[in-house]
VOGU-3710 file (C-alpha; in Angstrom, 3 decimals, decimal comma):
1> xxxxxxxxxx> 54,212/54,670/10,866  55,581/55,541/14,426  53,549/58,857/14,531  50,462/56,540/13,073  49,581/54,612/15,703  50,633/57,393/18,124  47,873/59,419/16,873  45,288/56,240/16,730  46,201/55,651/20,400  45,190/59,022/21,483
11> xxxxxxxxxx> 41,955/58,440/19,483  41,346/55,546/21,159  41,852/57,159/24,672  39,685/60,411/23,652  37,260/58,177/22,587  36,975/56,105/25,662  36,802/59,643/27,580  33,977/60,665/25,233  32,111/57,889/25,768  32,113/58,103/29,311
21> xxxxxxxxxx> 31,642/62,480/29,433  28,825/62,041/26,825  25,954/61,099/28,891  27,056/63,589/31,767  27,105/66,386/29,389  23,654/65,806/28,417  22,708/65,634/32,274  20,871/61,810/31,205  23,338/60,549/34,217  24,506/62,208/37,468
31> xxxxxxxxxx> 26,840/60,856/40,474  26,142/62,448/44,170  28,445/62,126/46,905  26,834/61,681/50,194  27,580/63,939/53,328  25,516/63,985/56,817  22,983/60,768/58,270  19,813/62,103/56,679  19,748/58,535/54,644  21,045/56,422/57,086
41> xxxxxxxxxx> 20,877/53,384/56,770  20,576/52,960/53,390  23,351/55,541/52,909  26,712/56,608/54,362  28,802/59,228/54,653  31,397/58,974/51,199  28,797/56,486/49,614  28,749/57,423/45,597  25,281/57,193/44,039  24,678/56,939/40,624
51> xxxxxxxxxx> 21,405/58,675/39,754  19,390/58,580/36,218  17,133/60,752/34,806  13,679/58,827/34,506  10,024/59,887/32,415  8,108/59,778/35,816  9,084/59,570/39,633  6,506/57,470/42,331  6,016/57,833/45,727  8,821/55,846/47,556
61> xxxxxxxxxx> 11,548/56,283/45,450  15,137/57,986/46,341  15,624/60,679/43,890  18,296/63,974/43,589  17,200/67,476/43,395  19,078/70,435/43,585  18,004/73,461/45,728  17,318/76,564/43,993  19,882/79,033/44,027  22,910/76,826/45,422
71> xxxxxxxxxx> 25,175/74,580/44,232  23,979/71,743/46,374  22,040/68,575/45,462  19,744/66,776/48,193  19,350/63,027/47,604  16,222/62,357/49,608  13,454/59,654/49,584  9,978/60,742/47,540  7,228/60,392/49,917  4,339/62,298/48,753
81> xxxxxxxxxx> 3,090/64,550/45,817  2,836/64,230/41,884  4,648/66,015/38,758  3,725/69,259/39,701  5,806/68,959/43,042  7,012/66,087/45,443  7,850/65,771/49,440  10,717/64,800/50,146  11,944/63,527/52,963  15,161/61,687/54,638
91> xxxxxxxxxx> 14,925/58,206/56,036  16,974/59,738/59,039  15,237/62,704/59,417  12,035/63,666/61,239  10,752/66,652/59,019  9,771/66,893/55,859  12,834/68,990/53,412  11,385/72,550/52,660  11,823/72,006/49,399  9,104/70,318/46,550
101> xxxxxxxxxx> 10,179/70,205/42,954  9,015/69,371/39,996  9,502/66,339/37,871  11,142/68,685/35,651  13,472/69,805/38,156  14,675/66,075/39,561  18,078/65,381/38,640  17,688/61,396/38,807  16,651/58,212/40,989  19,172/56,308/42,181
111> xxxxxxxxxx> 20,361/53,880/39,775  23,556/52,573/41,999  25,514/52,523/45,250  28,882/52,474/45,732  29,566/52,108/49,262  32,423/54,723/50,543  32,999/55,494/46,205  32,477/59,254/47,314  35,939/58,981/49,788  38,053/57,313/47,230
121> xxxxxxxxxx> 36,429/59,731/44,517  37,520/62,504/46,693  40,752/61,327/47,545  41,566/60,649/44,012  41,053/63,596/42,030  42,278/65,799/45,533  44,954/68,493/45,173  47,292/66,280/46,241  47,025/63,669/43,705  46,882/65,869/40,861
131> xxxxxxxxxx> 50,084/67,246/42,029  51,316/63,802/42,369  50,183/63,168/38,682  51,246/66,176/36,926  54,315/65,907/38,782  55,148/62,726/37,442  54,420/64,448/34,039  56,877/66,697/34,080  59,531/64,612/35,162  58,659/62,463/31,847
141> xxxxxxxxxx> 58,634/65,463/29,415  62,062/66,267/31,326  63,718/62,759/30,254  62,392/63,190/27,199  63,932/66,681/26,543  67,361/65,299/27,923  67,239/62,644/25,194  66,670/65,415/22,480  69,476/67,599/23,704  71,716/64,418/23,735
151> xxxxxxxxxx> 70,511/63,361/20,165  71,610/66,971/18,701  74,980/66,409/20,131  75,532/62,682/18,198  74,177/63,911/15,424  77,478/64,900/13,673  78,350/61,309/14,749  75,315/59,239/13,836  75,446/60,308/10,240  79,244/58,010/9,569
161> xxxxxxxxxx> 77,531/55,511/11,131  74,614/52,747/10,282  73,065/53,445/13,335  69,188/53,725/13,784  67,444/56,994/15,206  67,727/56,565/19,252  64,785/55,685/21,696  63,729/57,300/24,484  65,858/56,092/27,884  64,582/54,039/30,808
171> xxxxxxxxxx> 62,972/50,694/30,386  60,122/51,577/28,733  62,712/51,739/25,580  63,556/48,203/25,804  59,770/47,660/24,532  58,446/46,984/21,719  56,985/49,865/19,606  53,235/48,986/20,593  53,564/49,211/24,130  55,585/52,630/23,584
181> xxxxxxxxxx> 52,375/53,741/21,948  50,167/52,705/24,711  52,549/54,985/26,935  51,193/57,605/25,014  47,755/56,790/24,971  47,871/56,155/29,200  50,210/59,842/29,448  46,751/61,233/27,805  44,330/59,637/29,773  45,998/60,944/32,936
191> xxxxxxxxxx> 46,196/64,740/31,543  42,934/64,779/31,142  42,056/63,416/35,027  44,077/66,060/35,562  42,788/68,683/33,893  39,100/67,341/34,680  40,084/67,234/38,607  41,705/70,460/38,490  38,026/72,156/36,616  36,138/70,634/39,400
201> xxxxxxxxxx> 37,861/72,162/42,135  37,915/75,422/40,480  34,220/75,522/39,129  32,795/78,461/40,710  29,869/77,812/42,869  27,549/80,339/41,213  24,791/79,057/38,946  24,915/78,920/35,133  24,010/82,835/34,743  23,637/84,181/37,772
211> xxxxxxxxxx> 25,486/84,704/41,096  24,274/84,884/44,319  23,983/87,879/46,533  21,694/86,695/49,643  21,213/83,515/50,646  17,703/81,672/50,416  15,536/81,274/53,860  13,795/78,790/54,474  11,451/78,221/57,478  8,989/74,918/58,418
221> xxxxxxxxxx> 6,132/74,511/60,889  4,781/71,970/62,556  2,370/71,590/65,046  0,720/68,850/67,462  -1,202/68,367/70,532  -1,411/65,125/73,154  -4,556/63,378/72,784  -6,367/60,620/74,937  -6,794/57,392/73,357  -9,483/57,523/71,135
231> xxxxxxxxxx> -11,083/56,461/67,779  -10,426/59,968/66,309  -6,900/58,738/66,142  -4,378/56,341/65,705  -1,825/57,326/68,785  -2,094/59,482/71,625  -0,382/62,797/69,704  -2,404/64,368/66,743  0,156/66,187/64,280  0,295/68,613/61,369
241> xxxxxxxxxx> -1,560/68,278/58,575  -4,463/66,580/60,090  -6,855/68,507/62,775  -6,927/69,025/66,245  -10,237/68,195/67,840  -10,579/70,775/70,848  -12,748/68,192/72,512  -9,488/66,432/72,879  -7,052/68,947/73,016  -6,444/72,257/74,578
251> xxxxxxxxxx> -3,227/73,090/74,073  -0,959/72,782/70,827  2,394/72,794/70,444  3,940/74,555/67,615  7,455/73,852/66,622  9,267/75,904/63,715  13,078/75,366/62,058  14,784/77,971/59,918  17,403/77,409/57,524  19,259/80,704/56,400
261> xxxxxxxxxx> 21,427/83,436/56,844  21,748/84,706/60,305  19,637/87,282/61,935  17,292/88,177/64,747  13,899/86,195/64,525  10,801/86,989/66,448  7,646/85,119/66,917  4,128/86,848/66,956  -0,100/85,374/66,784  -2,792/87,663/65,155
271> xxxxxxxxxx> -6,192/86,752/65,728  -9,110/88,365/63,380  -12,766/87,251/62,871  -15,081/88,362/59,712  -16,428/90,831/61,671  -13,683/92,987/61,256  -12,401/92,439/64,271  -8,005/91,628/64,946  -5,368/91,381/67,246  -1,845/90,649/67,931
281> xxxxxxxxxx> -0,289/88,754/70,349  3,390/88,279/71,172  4,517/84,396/71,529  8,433/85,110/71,736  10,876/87,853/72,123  13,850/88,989/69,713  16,201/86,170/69,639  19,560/86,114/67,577  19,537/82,757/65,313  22,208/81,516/63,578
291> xxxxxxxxxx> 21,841/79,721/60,378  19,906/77,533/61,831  17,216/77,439/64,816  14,578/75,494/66,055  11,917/76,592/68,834  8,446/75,672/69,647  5,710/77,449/72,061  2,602/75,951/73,373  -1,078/77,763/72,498  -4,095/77,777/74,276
301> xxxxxxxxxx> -6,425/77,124/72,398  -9,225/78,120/75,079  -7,485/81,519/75,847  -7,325/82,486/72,313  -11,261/81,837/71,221  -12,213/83,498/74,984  -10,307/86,235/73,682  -12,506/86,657/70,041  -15,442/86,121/72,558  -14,419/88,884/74,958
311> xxxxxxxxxx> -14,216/91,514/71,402  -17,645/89,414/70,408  -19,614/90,724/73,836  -17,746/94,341/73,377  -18,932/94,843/69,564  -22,107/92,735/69,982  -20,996/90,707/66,565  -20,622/87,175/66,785  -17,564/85,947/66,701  -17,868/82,995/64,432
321> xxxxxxxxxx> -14,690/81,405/62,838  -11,294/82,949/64,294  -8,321/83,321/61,679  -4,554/82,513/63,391  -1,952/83,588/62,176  1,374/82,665/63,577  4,230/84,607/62,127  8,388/84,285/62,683  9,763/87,301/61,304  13,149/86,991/60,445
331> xxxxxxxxxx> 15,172/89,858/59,899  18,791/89,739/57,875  21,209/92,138/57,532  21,142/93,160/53,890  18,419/91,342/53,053  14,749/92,036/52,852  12,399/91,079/55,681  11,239/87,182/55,558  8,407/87,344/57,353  6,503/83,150/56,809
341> xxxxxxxxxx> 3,386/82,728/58,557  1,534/79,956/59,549  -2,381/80,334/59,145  -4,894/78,273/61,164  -8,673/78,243/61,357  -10,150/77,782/64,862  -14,033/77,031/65,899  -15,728/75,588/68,040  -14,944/71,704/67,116  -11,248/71,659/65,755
351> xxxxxxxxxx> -8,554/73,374/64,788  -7,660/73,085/60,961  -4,473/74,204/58,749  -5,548/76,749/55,923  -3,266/75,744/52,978  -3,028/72,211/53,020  0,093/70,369/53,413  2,389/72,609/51,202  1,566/75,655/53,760  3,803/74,621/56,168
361> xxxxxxxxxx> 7,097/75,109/54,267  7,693/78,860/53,594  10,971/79,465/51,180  12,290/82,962/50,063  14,514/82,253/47,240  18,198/83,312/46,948  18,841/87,130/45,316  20,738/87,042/42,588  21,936/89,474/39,720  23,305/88,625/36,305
371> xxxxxxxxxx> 26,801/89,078/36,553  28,881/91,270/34,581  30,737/88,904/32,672  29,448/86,363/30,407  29,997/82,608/31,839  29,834/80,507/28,617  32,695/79,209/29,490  32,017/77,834/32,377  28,152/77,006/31,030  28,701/73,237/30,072
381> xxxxxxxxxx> 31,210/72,958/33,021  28,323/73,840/35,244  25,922/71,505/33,619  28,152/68,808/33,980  28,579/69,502/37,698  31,515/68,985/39,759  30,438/65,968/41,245  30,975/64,476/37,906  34,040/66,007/36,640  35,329/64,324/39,722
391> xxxxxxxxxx> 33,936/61,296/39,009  35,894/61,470/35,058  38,756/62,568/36,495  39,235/59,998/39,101  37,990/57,644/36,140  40,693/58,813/33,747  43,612/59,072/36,753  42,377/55,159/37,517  42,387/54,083/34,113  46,045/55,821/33,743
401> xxxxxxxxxx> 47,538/54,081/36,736  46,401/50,752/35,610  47,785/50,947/32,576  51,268/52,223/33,894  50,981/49,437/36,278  50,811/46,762/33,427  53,469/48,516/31,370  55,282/48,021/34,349  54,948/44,316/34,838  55,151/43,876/31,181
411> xxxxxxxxxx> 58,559/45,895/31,293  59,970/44,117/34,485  58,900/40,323/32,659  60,304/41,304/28,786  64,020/41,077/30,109  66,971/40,692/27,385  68,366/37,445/26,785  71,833/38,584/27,047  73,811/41,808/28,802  74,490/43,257/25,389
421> xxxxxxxxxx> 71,274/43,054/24,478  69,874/44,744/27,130  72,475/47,369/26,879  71,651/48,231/23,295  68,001/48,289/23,968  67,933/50,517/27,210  70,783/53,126/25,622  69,294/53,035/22,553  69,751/56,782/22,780  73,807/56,139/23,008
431> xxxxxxxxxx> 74,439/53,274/21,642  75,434/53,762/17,648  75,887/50,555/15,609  78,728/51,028/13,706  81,440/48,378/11,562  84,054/47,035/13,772  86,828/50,497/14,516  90,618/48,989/14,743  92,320/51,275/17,873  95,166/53,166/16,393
441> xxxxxxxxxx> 98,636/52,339/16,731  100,053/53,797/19,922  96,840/55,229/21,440  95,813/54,285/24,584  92,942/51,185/25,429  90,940/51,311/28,923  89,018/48,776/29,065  86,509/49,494/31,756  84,707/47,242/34,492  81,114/47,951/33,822
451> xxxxxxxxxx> 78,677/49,826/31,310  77,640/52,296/33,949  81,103/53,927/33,123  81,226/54,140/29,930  78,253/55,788/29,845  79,667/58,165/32,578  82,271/58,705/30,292  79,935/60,120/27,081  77,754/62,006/29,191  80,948/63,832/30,072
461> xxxxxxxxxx> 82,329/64,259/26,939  79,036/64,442/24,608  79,637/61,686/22,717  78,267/58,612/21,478  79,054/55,323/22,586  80,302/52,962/19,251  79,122/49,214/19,682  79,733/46,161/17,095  79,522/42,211/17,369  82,047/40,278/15,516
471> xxxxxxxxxx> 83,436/36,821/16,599  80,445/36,473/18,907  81,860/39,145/21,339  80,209/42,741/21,927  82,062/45,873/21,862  81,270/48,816/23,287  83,747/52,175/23,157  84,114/55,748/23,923  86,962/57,746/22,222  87,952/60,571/23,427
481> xxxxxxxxxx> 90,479/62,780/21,468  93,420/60,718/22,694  91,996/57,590/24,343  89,755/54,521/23,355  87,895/53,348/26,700  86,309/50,236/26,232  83,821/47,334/27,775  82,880/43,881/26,896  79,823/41,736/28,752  80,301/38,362/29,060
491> xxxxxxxxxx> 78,452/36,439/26,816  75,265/34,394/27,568  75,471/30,673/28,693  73,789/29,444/25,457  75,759/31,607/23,353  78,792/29,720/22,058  82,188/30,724/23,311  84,950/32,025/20,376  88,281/32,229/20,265  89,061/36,040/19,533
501> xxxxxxx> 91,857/35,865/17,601  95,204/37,885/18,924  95,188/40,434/16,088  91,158/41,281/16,784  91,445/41,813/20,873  92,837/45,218/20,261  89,729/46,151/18,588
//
């Protein structure tokens, strides 16, 4: 019956773990940890967000996506685009993200916040606290080994006697059987926060079936120009996507940032007309970036068009529309050229971006290369993400501890009524009920002071210690091979005092 309700508590508990894995399995519900200020103020650094898949996505909504190629997911605010792809953007930051998925691509909208969740998530399914946990494990599976070692040595002992089959030690034994079973169910819960805690730190950042070799690059122009007040616009500084009027602008600014692996990135214009005509123009020198880099360089726009004018009057073909191109070649080691470009039309009345919108985010994917290996093993780990085999295992850990906490209040309140009572319940695993044992004639009787040393005293010998209640008094030996040591508690105060006859206090 014992071994019954074992096995139904561990049900329970791997049913409770099911029902909390299944819908990050199937990807329906996701839980991102934030890092930087990008959303600030609507979110912190160590907030937990819960985030749900959804059938469509609007304009205005905070949604997840994760880049291509890297184990990272961006949790960003929607501010432009449709199913085919959507601009993102952080409430913190002032550029667009380089990035437009798909609807198909979104991981969720945000569904919940849990401010600082992400810290405590961390902090509980760390290292450390696994350790701690599977520590405390062992040390459990130790005791209960000792107790089978010290059952195998009563054994030749137990079977003269009526006694029943010993407990486990500690406390916990002085429970009833159900809350034993519970024990079990809670020493489950916390293996698997363990084991899910210790996956998520060793998932390997590589995707599903591939691995990266070279980072992605990613690179994002901008571009404005100070304006006089005028109906043409709303401020005094026209900015990228919408036109520059030359009538009220000369000069533009143009600003890129790069995202990637380090290299040496150089900034160049080329001019070229239908006619045939082209040109290239230097705008910055070789400069070493870093993984990141932003710079910006003012254009005249005057200088350039004089310049398709001056080629005009040489070739004696108008010059009509000139084509800009402004390009920041990047240049990796390892890695093949990323070479984005910006391309502008200029004429006479304005200066307009050839592209639309989208243009001014140029991304080079990550190179990757199947690897050698096959990783279905790690296939549903990676679906599942780590973020949220943190988020079970700091769930299951949680659950554990709360449960060992009640045990433990429920253990500290369920005292015995009387010293002999607790004695039998908590040495179940040494105590052996037996009929009252008269001492033989002529050996020696010890009685000792306390429990603590008889039980000293069968721990040193490997025995059992003999216990029996007759007359209302509890007796509890040890016999050696030529001595009979030997304690009685005092009874309770409601338990009525006998006389122990003269011929019985020997026993």
């Amino acid at each position: 019956m014992h071994r019954a309700v074992r096995r139904f508590a561990a049900a329970v508990a791997l049913a409770v773990i099911a029902a909390g894995a299944g819908p990050l399995f199937t990807g329906r519900i996701a839980f991102v940890s934030t890092h930087g200020i990008s959303m600030n103020p609507v979110y912190y650094q160590g907030d937990l967000v819960v985030v749900a898949k959804a059938p469509t996505y609007h304009v205005g909504e905070i949604a997840a996506y994760r880049i291509p190629g890297r184990n990272m997911t961006v949790l960003h605010r929607i501010i432009a685009g449709d199913p085919s792809g959507f601009v993102f953007k952080g409430d913190n930051n002032e550029s667009i993200d380089p990035f437009h998925p798909t609807s198909g691509q979104l991981v969720g909208h945000a569904v919940l916040h849990i401010s600082h969740g992400g810290r405590w998530l961390t902090a509980l399914t760390s290292p450390v606290t696994i350790a701690l946990v599977v520590f405390a494990l062992i040390s459990t599976a130790a005791g209960i080994s000792r107790t089978r070692r010290r059952r195998r040595k009563g054994t030749a002992m137990s079977r003269h006697s009526n006694a029943t089959s010993p407990g486990w030690p500690g406390s916990l034994t002085s429970m009833p059987a159900p809350v034993r079973h519970w024990s079990t169910a809670i020493a489950i819960l916390a293996l698997a926060g363990v084991a899910f805690g210790a996956l998520s730190w060793a998932l390997p950042p590589a995707a599903v079936n591939a691995e990266p070799v070279a980072p992605g690059k990613t690179l994002v122009f901008s571009y404005s120009a100070a304006v006089p007040p005028s109906p043409a616009y709303d401020g005094v500084r026209a900015a990228s996507p919408d036109p520059i009027f030359r009538k009220l602008a000369d000069t533009v600014n143009v600003a890129y940032d790069y995202q990637g692996a380090p290299g040496q990135i150089t900034l160049s214009a080329s001019l070229s007309t239908d006619s045939g005509w082209h040109s290239s123009i230097a705008l910055a020198p070789p400069t070493p970036v870093s993984t990141s880099y932003h710079h910006a360089v003012d254009i005249d726009l005057n200088a350039l068009a004089g310049r398709a004018k001056a080629a005009a009057a040489a070739t004696g073909i108008p010059a009509g529309q000139v084509m800009i191109g402004i390009t920041a070649s990047v240049e990796s080691a390892g890695a093949a050229p990323f070479t984005p470009t910006l391309r502008l039309a200029l004429s006479p009345l304005q200066l307009t971006l050839v592209g639309g919108p989208q243009a001014l985010t140029v991304i080079q994917p990550a190179a990757v290369t199947t690897p050698a290996r096959s990783s279905r093993i790690w296939a549903p780990l990676q679906r599942l993400g780590s973020q949220n085999m943190r988020l079970l295992a700091g769930t299951s850990i949680g659950v554990a501890l709360i449960g060992a906490l009640a045990l433990a209040l429920i253990a500290r309140g369920a005292r015995p009524d009387t010293e002999a009572e607790g004695i039998r319940r908590r040495y179940q695993h040494l105590v052996v009920s037996v009929e009252p044992v008269s001492t033989p004639t002529g050996r020696p009787l010890i009685d000792v002071t306390d429990f603590a040393t008889l039980v000293k005293l069968a721990d040193r010998y490997g025995l059992l210690i003999l216990h029996w209640h007759r007359s209302g008094v509890d007796t509890f030996v040890v016999q050696d091979e030529s001595t009979t040591y030997r304690f009685r508690p005092q009874p309770s105060a409601n338990e009525a005092r006998t006389v122990i006859p003269t011929h019985e206090a020997a026993r």
